[in-house]
C-alpha positions in Angstrom: 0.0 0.0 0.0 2.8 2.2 0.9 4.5 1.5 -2.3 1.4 2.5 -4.3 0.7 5.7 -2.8 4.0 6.9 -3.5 3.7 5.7 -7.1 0.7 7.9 -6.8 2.7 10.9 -5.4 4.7 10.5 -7.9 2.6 10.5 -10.9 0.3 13.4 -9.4 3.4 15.6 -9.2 4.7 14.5 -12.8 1.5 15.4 -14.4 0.0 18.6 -13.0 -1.0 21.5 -14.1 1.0 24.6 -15.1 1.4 25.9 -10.8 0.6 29.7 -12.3 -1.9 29.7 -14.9 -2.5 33.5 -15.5 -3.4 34.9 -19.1 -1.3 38.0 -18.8 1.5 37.3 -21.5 3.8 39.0 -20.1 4.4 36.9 -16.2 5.9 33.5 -16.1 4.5 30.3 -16.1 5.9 28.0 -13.6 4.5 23.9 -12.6 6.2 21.1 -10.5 8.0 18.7 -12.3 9.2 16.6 -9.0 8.2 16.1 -5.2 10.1 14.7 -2.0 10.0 11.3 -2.5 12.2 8.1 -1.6 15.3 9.1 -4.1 17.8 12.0 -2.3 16.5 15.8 -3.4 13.7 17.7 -2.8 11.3 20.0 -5.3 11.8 20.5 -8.7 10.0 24.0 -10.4 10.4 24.5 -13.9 9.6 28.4 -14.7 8.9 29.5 -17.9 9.1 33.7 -19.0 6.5 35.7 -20.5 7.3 38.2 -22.7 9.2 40.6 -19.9 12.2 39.2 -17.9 11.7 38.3 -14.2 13.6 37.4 -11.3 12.5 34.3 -9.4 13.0 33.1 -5.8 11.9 29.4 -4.8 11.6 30.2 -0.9 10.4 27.5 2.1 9.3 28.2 5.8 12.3 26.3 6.3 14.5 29.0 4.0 12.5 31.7 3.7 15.2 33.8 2.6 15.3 31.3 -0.8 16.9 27.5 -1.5 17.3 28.6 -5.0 16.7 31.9 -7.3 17.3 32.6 -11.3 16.9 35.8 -13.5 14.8 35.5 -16.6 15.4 37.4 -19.7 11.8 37.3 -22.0 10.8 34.2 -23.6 13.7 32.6 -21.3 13.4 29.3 -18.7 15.4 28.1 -15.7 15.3 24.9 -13.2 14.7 26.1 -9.6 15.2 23.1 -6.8 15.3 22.8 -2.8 17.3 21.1 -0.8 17.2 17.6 0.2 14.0 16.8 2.0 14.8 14.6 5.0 12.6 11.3 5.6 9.2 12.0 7.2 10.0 16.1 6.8 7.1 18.1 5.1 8.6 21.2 2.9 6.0 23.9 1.8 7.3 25.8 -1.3 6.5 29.1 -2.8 7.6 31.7 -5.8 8.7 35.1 -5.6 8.2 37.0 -8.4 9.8 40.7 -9.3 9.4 42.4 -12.9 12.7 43.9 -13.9 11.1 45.8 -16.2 11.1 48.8 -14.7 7.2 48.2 -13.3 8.7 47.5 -9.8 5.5 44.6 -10.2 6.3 41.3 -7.5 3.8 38.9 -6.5 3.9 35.4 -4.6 3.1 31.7 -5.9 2.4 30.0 -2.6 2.0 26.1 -4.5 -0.6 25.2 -2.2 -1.3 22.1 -4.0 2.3 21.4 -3.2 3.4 20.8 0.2 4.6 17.4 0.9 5.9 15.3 2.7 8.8 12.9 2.0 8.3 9.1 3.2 9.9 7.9 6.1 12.8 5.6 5.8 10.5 2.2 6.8 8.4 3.6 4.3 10.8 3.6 1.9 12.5 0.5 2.5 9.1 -1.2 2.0 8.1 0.8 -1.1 11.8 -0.1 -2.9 12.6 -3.3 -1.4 12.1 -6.0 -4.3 8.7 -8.4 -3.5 8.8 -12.0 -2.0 9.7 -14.4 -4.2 6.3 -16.8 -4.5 6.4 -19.8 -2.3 7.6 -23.0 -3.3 4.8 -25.0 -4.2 4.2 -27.8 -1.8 5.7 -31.7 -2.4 3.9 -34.7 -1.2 6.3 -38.6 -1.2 4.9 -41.9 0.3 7.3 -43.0 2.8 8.5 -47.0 1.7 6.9 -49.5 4.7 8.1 -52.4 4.9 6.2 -55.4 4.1 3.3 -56.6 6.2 3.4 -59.8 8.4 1.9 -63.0 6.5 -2.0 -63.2 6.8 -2.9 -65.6 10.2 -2.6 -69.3 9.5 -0.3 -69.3 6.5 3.1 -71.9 6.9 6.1 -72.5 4.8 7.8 -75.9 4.5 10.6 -76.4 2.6 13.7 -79.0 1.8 16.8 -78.5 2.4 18.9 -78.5 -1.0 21.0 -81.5 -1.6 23.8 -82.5 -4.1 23.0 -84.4 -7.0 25.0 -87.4 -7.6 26.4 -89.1 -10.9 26.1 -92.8 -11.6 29.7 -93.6 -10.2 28.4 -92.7 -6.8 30.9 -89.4 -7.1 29.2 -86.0 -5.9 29.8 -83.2 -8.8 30.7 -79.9 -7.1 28.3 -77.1 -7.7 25.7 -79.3 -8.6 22.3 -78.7 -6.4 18.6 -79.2 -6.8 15.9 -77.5 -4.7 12.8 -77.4 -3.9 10.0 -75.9 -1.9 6.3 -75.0 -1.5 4.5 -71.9 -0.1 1.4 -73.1 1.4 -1.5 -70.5 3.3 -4.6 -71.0 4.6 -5.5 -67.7 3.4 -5.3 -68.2 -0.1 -2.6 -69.3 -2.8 0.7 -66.7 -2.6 2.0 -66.7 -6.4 5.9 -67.6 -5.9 8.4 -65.1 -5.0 5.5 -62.2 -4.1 5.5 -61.1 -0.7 2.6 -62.3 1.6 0.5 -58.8 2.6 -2.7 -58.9 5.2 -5.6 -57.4 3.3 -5.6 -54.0 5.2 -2.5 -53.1 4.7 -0.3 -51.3 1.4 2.6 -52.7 0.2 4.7 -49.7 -0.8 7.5 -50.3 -3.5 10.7 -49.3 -1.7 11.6 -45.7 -2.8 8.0 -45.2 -4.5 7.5 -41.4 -4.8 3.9 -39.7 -5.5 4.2 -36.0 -6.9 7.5 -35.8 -8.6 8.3 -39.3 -8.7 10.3 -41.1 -11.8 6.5 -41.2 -13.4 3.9 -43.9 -13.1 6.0 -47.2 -12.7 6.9 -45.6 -9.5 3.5 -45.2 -7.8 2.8 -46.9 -4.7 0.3 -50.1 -4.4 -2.4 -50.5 -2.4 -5.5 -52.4 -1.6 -9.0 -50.8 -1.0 -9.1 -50.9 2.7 -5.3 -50.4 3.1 -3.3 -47.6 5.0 -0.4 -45.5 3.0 2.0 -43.2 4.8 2.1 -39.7 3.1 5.0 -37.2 3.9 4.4 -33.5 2.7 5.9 -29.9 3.2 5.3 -26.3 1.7 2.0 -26.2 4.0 1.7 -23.1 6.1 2.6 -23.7 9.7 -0.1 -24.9 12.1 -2.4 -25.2 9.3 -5.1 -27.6 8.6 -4.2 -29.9 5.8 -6.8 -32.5 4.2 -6.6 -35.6 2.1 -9.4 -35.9 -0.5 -9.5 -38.6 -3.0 -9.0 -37.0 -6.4 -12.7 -36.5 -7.6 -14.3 -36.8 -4.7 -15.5 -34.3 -1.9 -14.6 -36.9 1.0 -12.2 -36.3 3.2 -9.7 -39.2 4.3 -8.0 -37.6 6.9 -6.8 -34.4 8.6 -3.3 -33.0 10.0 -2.1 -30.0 10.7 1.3 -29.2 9.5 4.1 -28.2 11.6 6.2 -25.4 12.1 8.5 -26.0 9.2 5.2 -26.5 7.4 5.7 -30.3 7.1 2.8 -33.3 7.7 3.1 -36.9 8.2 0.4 -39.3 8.8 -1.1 -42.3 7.5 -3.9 -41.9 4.9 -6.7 -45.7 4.7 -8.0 -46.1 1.3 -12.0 -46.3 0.9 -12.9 -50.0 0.8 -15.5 -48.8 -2.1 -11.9 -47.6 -3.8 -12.1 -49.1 -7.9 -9.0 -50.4 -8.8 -6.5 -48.6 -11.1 -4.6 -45.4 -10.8 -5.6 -42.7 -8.5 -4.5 -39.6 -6.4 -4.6 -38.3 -2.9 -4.9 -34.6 -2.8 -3.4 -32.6 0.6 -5.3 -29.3 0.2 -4.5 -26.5 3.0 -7.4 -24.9 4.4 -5.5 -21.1 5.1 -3.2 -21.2 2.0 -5.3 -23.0 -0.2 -2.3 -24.9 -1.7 -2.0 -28.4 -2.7 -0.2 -31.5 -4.2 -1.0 -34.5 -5.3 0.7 -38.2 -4.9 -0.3 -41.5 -7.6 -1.0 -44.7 -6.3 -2.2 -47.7 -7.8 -5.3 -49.6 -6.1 -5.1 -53.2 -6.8 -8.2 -55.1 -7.3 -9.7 -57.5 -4.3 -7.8 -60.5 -6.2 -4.6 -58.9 -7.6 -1.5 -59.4 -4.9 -0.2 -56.0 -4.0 3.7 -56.9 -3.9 7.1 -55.7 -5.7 6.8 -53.4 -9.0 5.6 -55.6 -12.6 9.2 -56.7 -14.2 11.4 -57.5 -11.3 12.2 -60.7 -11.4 10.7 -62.9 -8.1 13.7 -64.9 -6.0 11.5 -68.4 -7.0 11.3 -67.4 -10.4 15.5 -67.2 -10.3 16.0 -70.5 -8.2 14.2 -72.2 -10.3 16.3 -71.0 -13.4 19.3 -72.4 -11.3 17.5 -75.7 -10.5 16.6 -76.3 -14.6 20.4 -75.2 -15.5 22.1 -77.7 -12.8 19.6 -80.8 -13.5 21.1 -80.2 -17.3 24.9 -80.0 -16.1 24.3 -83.5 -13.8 22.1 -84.5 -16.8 25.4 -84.0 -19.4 27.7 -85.4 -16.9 25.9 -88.7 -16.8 25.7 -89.2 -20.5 29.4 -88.8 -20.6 30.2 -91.0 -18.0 28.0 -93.8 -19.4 29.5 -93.3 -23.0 33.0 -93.5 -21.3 32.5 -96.7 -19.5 30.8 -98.4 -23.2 34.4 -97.4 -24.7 36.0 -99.4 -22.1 33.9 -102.7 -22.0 34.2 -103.1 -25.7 38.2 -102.3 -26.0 40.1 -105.2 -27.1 42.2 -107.0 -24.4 46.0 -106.2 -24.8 47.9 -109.9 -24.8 51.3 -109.7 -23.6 
């Protein structure tokens, strides 16, 4: 506001009217080109002759005897100024006119319109001082949980793995088979997923929402499972909510702290449809907000590690195929070996 009324000042001062507007020819025509302001000086008086030279005094309460004075031949101009106005200090100017020719005519331009004051220094330092820079707009991550316990009931048996041996009773180093089964009460666990209760998310380590690597990086979860969201760029000690993208229901509350971070766990709707989706954190006084992507699996779908990452099963039993068809090699060999030696001739002597 202060800024604007000196802008004001400013352009009121720039643009007025001629200070003496008289019709007689022959007296000088003066106006006010500049006013105190935040920049160091004072007032500025252009004065223009008529058609007889004058002399010209520019004269405050504070200088009555004159800050500045100039002679004017006819048809000539001159630049009258004060002295620097100090912050806060209101100057009052005036003109003193005498005719010099020969008339002994004076008379006295007291600029009414123009006493002003100069803006204090606070002022000033408000009015010139560049503006805030906007606000960084505010982030939102989903903090990486770690995987939930296995649903109530489920067991896992498993053999320990053992050497496969070749026909001559020998044990071939580096040769092992495996096996083992995953069995649950619950349900079938596809092999090398990661059992998960159905209340709870399974977040992809180092899954981001807003700003993230893109889609591939959104975290899981079930309808009826919790996420943890992590968020700054709030105002602080404001209420922030988390509304389902398209929907006017709120999820949950917090209210940010003083660095103008939240943290709190967010429990998608059980009526959630599966697919993408985004939890908006709105602030209620700085009407901010951000967004995060998840992706709600279906009721039958196992939330677990990203699509493309190859399951620890899914690599044993890769190992288990290639070893089976080292042994397998092994033992045609040896058996072709031992045929070579049963039907070698016997060496006489």
């Amino acid at each position: 506001m202060t800024g604007l009324l000196v802008l004001l000042l400013g352009a009121a001062v720039s643009g007025a009217a001629p200070a003496l507007a008289i019709d007689d020819p022959t007296r000088p025509d003066a106006r006010v080109t500049h006013g105190p302001s935040c920049r160091p000086g004072g007032i500025v008086v252009e004065v223009v002759a008529g058609t007889a030279p004058y002399a010209v005094r520019l004269a405050t309460a504070r200088r009555p005897g004159g800050e500045d004075e100039a002679v004017l031949v006819a048809r000539g101009s001159a630049v009258l100024r004060t002295g620097d106005v100090a912050s806060g200090e209101t100057i009052d100017p005036r003109l003193e006119f005498t005719a010099r020719d020969g008339s002994g005519l004076t008379y006295v331009d007291e600029l009414d319109e123009y006493t002003l004051t100069r803006p204090t220094a606070e002022d000033c330092e408000v009015a010139l001082s560049p503006p805030p820079p906007p606000p960084a707009p505010p982030i939102v991550t989903v903090e990486p949980t770690s995987p939930s316990p296995s649903p109530t009931g489920s067991t896992t048996t498993g053999t320990r793995p053992s050497p496969s041996r070749t026909p001559s009773g020998t044990t071939t180093p580096g040769t092992t088979t495996s096996s083992s089964t995953t069995t649950s009460t619950g349900g079938a666990t596809p092999v090398g997923s990661t059992p998960t209760s159905d209340t709870d998310a399974a977040v992809a380590p180092g899954a981001t929402g807003a700003g993230g690597s893109g889609a591939g990086s959104a975290a899981q979860v079930r309808p009826g499972g919790t996420v943890t969201l992590r968020g700054a760029g709030f105002l602080p000690g404001e209420q922030v909510r988390i509304v389902l993208h398209g929907s006017h229901t709120v999820l949950a509350t917090a209210t940010a702290g003083p660095d103008g971070a939240v943290r709190l766990d967010v429990r998608i709707p059980e009526e959630a449809p599966a697919g993408p989706a985004t939890l908006d954190l709105v602030g209620a006084d700085s009407a901010v907000s951000a967004g995060v992507d998840l992706q709600v699996a279906s009721a039958a779908e196992p939330v677990g590690p990203p699509r493309g990452v190859l399951s620890l099963a899914s690599l044993v039993a890769a190992a288990v195929a290639l070893v089976a068809a080292a042994g397998g090699l092994v033992s045609v060999a040896g058996r072709q070996h031992a045929d070579r030696r049963s039907h070698a001739p016997i060496p006489t002597t």
